[in-house]
N, C-alpha and C positions, 0 to 999 in steps of 0.2 A: 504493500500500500504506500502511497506517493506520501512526503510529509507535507501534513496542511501549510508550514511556513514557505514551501514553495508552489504553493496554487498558484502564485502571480508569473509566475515563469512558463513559459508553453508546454505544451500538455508532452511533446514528445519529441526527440530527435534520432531522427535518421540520419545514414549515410550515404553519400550523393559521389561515386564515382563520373569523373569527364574523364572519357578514353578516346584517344586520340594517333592516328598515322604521323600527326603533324604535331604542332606546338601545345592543341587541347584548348587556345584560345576562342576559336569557335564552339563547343562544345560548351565551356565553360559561359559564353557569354550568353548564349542559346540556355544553357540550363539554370540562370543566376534570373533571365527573364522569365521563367515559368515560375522559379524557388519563392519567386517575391513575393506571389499569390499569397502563399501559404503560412499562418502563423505558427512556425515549427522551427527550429536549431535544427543546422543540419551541420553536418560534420564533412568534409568537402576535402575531396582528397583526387589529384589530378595525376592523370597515367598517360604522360606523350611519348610519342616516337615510338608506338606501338607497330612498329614495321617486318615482324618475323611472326613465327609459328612458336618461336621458342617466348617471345615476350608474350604474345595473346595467350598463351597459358599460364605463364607467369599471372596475368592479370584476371587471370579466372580464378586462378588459387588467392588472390589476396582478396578477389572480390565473394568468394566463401569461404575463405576466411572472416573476415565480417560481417557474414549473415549470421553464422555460429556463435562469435562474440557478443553480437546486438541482439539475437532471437527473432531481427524483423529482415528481409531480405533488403538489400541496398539498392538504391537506385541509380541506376547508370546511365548518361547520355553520350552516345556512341558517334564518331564521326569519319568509324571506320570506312574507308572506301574500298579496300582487295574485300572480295568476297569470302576471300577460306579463313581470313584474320576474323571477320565481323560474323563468319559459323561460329570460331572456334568461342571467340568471347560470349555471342546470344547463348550457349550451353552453361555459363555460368546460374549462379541461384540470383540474380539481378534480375528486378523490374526492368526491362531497357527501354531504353528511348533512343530508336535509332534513327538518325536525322535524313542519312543515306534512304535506308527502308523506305522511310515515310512520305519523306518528298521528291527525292529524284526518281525512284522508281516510277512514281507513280505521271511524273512531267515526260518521263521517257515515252511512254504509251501514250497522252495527250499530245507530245512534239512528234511523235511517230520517228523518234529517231536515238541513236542510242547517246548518254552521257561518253562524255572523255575519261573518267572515272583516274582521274588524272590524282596522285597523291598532292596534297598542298598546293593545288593552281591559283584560289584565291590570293594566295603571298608569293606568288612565284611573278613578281614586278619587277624584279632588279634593275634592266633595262628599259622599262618600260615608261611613257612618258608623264605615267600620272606618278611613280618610281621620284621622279628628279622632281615632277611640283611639289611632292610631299617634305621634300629634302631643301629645297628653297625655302619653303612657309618655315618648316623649323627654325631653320638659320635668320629666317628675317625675324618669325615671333623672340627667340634669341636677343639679337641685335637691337631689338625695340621692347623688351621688360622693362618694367618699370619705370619708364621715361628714360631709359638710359640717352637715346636719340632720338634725334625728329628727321633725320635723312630720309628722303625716298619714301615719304608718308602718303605720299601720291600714289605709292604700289599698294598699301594698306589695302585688305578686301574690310576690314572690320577693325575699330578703336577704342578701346575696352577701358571706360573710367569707373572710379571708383576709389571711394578711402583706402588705407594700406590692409593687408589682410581681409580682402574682402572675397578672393576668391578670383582675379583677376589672371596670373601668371597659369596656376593649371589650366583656365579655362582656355585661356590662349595657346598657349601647348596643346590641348586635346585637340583645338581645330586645327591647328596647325598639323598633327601627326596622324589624325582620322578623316582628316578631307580634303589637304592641302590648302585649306585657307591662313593666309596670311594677316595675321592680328598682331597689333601694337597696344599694348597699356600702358597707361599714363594714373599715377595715385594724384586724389585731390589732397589738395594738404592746407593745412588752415592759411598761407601764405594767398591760395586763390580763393576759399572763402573771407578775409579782408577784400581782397580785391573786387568780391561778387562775379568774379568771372572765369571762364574755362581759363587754363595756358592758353599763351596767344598762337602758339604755332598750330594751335586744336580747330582755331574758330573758324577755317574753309573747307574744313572735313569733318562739319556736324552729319552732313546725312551719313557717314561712316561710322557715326559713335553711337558706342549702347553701354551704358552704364548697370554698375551692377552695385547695389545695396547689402545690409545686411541686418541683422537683431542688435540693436548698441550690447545684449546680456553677450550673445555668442561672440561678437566682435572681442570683447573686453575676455573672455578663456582663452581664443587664440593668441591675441596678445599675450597675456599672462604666460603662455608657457613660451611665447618668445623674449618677452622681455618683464619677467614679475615684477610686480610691485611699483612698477613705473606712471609716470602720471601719461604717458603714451598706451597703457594698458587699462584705464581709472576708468571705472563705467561712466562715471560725470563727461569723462572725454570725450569717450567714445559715442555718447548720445548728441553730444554738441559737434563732433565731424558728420555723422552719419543722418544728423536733422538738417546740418547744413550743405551737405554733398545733396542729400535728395529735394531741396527748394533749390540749390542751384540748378538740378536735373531739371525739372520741372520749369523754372523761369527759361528755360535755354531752349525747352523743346528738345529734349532729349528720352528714347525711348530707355529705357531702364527694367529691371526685376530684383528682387531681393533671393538673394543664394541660400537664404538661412536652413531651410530644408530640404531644396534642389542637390540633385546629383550634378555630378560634371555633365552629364552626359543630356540631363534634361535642359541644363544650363546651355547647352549646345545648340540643341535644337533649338530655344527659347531666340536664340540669337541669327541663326541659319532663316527661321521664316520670318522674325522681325526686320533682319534686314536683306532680307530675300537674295545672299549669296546658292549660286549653286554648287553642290557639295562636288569637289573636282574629283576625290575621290575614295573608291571602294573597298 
């Protein structure tokens, strides 16, 4: 019987195998957006380079191994593409979810034509030209953190303000590394609120800026464990930047959202149809 002082914690956890020919990031990203449904802990444990006869049994044995252990069978999502690998693993005591199975087979009969069943083709870009946009955006989002420069703001696809620690540099890195969008952040700092006004190198590239907000409480933790005890960290601060970054937003016409409970990844999109870049790439 469960003890009553842990009723407030989810009723059950499972274990969520990502098995993988390749790196397991698909798999993983693919089973993280199904897991979220669900109010349960799950134990998450990732098997790549699943590429022999000798490893797909290896990962059957660790994967009953863990049904044994748990008493409840594990759930695995599979992104194996040889077919005798993605036999040998589906004989496991695993619930599967197999991504291959479920959707290209079934596209193969609706295209009337057969898959390439090509191991890793989604990440096999090295040469390829959306390859080097991705590899530019880095280096520019890079080059333009945190206002380090205003050079070449002109190339900018998107210009990310916002107070410091507000969420700014990952998000600009995400599109940078998942879409080849080229983003520049600039932090507001009490210097432009005196002023009442954006940086001046900002004000001919409003339609390019989206500003991002945040809770003055969570603003004031992240602080805190970068710089404790600081008047840069003081909730009083942090509600006097972030009352005055968002009337700056707002006087200026600037489209804006607050990150306080946003993923990176929602934080993306939020910004992708706000300012209606197209994603370069896949």
């Amino acid at each position: 019987m469960r003890d009553p002082a842990s009723s407030s914690l989810p009723a059950a956890e499972r274990t969520v195998f990502f098995v993988s020919d390749g790196t397991g990031i698909t798999a993983e990203t693919f089973g993280h957006s199904v897991l979220t449904q669900f109010e349960l802990r799950f134990k998450q444990i990732r098997l790549p380079f699943i590429d022999t006869l000798e490893k797909a049994y290896d990962a059957v044995r660790r994967i009953n191994e863990s049904c044994v252990q748990d008493g409840k069978r594990p759930i695995v999502f599979s992104t194996l593409v040889k077919a005798d690998l993605s036999a040998v693993v589906r004989r496991s005591s695993g619930m599967h979810m197999d991504l291959i199975h479920t959707f290209v087979e079934p596209l193969e009969q609706e295209l009337g034509i057969k898959s390439s069943h090509t191991i890793g083709r989604s990440h096999n870009i090295a040469d390829s030209d959306e390859y080097k946009n991705r590899i530019e955006a880095i280096n520019f989002s890079l080059a333009h953190d945190d206002g380090q420069s205003d050079k070449n703001l002109a190339l900018a696809d998107v210009i990310l303000v916002g107070v410091s620690r507000s969420g700014k540099t990952p998000t600009s890195l995400y599109l940078a590394m998942q879409y080849g969008i080229k983003a520049a952040n600039y932090p507001l700092i009490p210097e432009d609120f005196q002023r009442g006004k954006l940086p001046g190198t900002l004000a001919q590239y409003k339609n390019k800026i989206f500003g991002l907000s945040i809770a003055p409480e969570r603003l004031a933790e992240v602080r805190n464990e970068r710089r404790p005890g600081s008047k840069y960290a003081a909730l009083e601060n942090c509600r006097y930047e972030i009352n005055e970054a968002e009337t700056m937003m707002r006087r200026e016409g600037i489209r804006w959202m607050s990150s306080t409970t946003k993923s990176i990844e929602e934080i993306a999109a939020t910004i992708l149809q706000e300012i209606r870049l197209e994603r370069h790439s896949y």
